[in-house]
N, C-alpha and C positions, 0 to 999 in steps of 0.2 A: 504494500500500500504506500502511494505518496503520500504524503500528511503535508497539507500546506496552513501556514501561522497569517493571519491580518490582524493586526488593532482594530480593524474595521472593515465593513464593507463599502461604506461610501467613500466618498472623494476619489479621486483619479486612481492613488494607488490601490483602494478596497475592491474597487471596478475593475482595475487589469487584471488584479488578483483573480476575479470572480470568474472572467475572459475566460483564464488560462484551463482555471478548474474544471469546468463545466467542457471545454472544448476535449480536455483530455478525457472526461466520463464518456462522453459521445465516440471520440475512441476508444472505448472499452477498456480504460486505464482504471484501475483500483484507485480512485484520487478522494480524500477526504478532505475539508476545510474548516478547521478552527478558527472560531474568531470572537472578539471580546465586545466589539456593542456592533448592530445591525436588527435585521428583520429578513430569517431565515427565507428564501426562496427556493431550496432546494434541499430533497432529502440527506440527501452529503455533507451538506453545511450544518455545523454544529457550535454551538456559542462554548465557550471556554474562561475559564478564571473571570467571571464576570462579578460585578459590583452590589449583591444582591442587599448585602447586611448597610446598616445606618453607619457603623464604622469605617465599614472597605468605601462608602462613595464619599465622607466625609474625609477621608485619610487621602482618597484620591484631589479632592479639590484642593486640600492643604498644601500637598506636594506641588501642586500645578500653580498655586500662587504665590508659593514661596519660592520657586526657581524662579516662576516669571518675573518676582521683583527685582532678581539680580541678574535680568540683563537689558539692553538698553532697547526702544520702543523698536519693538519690527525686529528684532532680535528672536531665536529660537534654538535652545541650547536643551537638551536632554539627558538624562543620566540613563547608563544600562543597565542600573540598578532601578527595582519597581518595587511597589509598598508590601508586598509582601514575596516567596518562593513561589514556583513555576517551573512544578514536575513535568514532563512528558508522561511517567507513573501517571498521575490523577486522572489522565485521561483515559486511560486503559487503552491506550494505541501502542500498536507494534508496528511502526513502520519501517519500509524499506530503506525509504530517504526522507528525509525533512527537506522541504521548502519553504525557506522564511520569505517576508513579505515587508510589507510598514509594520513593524511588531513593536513600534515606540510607546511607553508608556502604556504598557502591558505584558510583554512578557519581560520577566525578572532574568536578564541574558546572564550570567552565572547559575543560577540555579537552574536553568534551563540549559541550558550547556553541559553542564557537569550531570545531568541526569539520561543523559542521551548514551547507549553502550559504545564501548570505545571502537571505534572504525565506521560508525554508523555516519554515511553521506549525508551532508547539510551543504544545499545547494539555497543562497543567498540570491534572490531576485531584488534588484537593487531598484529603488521607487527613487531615492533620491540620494543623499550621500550619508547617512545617518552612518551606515554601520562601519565606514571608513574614515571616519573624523572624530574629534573628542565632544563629539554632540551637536553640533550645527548640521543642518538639512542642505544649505547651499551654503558652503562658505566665501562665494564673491570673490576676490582678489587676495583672499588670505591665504598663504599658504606654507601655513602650520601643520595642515594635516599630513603635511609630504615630511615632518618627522618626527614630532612629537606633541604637537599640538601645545598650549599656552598661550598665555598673554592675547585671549581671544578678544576681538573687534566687538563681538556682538557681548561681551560681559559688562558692566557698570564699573567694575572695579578688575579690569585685566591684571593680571600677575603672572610671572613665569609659571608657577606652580598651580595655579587657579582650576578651577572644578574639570576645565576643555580637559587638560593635561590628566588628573585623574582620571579623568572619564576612559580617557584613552591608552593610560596604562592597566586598567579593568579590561578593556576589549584585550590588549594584548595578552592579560592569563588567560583568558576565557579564551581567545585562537588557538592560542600554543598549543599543539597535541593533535588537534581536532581534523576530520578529514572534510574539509571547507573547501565551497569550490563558489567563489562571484560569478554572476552573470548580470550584467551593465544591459540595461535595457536598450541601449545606443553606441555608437562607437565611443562618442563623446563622455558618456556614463564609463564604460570599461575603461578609458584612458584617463579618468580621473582614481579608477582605483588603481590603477598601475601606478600612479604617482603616490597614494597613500605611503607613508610608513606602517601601516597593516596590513598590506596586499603580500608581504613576505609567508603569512600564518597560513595565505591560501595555497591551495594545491593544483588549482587554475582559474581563470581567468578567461571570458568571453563573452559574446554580445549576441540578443536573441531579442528582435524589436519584438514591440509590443502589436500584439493583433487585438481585430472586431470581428463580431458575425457580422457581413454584410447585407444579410439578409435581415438583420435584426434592425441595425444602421443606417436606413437608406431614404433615399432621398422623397418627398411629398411632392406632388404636384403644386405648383409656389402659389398659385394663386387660390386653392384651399386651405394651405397653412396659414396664408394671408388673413386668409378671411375666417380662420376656424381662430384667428389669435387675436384679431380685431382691430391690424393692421391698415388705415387708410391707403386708398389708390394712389396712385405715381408719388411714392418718397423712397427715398434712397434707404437700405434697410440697413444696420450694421448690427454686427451682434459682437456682446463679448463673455466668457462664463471662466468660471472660476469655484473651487471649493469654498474659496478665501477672498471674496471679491475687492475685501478690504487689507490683504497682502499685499505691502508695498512692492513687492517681485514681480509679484502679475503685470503691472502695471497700468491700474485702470488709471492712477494720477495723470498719467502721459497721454493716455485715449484722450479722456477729459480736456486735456489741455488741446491738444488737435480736434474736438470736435468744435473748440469754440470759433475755429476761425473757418469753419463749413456755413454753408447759407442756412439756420435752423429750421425754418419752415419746407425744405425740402427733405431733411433726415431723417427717420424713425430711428431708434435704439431701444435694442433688447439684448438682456442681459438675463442669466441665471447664475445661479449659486448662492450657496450665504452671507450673508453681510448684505447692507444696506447700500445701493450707487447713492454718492454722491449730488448731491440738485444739479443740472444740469440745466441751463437756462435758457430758454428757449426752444429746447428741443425737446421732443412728445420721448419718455423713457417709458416703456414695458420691464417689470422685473417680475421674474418669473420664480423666485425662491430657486429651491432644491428640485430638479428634476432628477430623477432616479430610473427612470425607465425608458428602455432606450426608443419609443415608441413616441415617447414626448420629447425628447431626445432631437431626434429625427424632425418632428415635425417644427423645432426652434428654430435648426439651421437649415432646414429645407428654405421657413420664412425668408430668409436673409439675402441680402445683393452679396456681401462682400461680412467674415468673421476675421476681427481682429483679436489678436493675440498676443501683446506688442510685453510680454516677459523677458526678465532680462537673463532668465537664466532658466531652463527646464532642461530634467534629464532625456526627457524623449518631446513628449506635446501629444497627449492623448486627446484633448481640446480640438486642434488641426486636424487629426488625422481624423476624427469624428464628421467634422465640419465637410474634409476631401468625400467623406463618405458619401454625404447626403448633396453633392455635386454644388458645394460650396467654394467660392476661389479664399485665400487666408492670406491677410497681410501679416508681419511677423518682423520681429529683428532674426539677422542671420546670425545666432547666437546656440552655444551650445547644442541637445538635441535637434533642436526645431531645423539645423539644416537638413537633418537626415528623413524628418518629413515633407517638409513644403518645397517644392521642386523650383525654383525662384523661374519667372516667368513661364511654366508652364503648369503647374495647380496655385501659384500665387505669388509673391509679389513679398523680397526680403530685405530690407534697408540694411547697409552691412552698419550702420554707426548708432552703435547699441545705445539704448535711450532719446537718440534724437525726435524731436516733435516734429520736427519741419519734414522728416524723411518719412514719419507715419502719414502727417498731411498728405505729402505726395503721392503716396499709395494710396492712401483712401482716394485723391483726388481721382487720380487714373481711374482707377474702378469705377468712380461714378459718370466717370467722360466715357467710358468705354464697356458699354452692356455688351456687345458680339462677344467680345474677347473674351469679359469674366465669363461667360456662361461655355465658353468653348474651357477654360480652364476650369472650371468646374465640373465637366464633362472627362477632362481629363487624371483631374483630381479622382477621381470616382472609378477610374483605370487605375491608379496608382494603389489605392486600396485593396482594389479586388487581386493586386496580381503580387503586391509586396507585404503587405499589414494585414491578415485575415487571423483569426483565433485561430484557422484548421494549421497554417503553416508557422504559428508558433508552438503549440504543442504538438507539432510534428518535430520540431528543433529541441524541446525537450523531450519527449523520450526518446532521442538520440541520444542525451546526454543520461537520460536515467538510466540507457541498457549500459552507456560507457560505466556508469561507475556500479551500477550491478554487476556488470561481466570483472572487471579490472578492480574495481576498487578505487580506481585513479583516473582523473581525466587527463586526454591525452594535449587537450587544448593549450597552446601556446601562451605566454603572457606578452 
């Protein structure tokens, strides 16, 4: 049996998680999935060390404010330690391989580590950079994680020694011994753990984008998404979504600031995820919360002319490749993952000067001057999905990788 670990099942990483799972059941893989907060959809899926008693969620919110006081706004720093032990035992699972996930502030990584039998394959699915840094998710221009971590940017009070650098010397006992094998959801994702100071504990190293059912994914005929969402005739549609809308990474501040020099009365915007957009003045905004189902999913970015994206840092871009799906063209910076989805002039359109306003302007402008084009890249975009990013051809790539280490014990994969 694979046993795969999530913190959760929503946001981008709970979802690819879900992808992988399910794509591999449908292959007739033994796949089970734990996970600590969600809304079970499938018999396989099973909730785990969850927060039932008055203690475990008040213990949980204590932890979560007391780190969060000590680092600075927009900051995200994490320990691999969690408020209590986190057996593999409690579950009564014997699996083959472990596949970890987003397992941040949930599973207790020592105790879960050290419970696992010794040579048993733990195959790391990398959501973002957590498990190769001293707890930061994206560390920006810092690059501490390349050997020891300290004196972190995003702490209040950085110090050589300061909690990044524990954190990081934890991950390293907890590697040591273990038969660990990264997989970088991007090339960009695996080249950032090659450069880790804890990429040494792994035993390979390699990159397996992430996939969709495109059947599930796919595009609505526009002028019923239109009108099923309550969108007025002839406005230019922009869409933007995010788990975190209120994540300074994302970059809805930068959107915001480029829509204001668009002519308002010609724009719609609609946006999903959590957090609240920002007023936007002049322009009619739709927000649409938390969509979770890829059916609403679909019929968001079906609505749209043109999804921007405009993050200054993702490991892959699940967002875009969603959007390629439902034959949406994506503006984007050409920045980490996001090159290895958005094909720049042929599913969208990649300003290489990460954060600039003026170069999101010009791509949205283009778009709006040029409806043939978007809709031909969109069309194309919708090619690129179906024949590179599908769930069926990423759990075909892993259990490639689950007969290597079931047969061998060892992957053969290059670093």
């Amino acid at each position: 049996m694979i046993a795969h670990f999530t913190s959760q099942l929503s946001g981008g990483a709970g979802i690819a998680a879900q992808r992988l799972h399910l794509a591999l059941c449908r292959a007739s893989v033994r796949s089970q999935m734990f996970y600590g907060a969600g809304e079970t959809v499938d018999a396989t899926m099973q909730p785990a060390f969850q927060n039932h008693t008055f203690f475990l969620r008040n213990a949980v919110a204590l932890a979560k404010s007391w780190r969060g006081r000590r680092q600075i706004e927009g900051g995200f720093v994490t320990s691999p330690r969690w408020i209590r032990k986190t057996s593999v035992h409690a579950l009564g699972a014997n699996p083959a391989i472990v596949n970890l996930h987003w397992v941040a502030q949930w599973l207790d990584l020592p105790s879960f580590l050290d419970s696992l039998p010794p040579g048993l394959p733990v195959v790391w699915s990398l959501h973002d950079l957590i498990p190769i840094t001293g707890g930061c998710h994206y560390p920006g221009d810092c690059a501490g994680f390349t050997r020891h971590c300290g004196n972190c940017p995003q702490k209040k009070r950085p110090a050589p020694h300061d909690a990044t650098f524990k954190f990081f010397r934890i991950k390293e006992r907890c590697y040591a011994g273990k038969n660990l094998h990264f997989v970088g959801n991007s090339e960009w994702t695996s080249s950032q753990i090659r450069r880790s100071g804890l990429a040494k504990y792994a035993k390979s190293i390699r990159t397996i984008h992430l996939g969709l059912d495109p059947e599930q994914c796919k595009p609505v005929e526009k002028t019923s998404a239109r009108r099923a969402l309550g969108i007025p005739d002839n406005r230019f549609v922009i869409g933007f979504a995010s788990a975190d809308i209120t994540e300074a990474r994302k970059g809805a501040g930068l959107l915001l600031e480029a829509l204001k020099t668009l002519p308002a009365s010609e724009i719609f915007l609609i946006t999903f995820g959590a957090g609240r957009w920002p007023e936007t003045t002049g322009i009619e905004t739709l927000q649409l919360g938390n969509l979770n189902h890829a059916r609403l999913q679909s019929l968001f970015y079906s609505a749209l002319d043109v999804f921007a994206t405009p993050s200054r840092m993702e490991t892959f871009g699940n967002t875009a490749m969603e959007a390629m799906a439902c034959e949406t063209p994506v503006v984007a910076y050409a920045t980490s993952g996001l090159r290895e989805v958005v094909a720049d002039g042929k599913t969208g359109l990649l300003e290489p000067e990460i954060g600039s306003v003026p170069g999101l302007v010009r791509m949205l402008q283009w778009m709006r001057q040029h409806p043939g084009e978007r809709r031909a890249m969109g069309l194309v975009g919708r090619q690129r999905v179906s024949q590179s990013f599908t769930d069926t051809l990423m759990a075909a790539r892993y259990m490639k990788l689950y007969e290597e280490l079931q047969t061998t014990g060892l992957a053969t994969a290059s670093r």
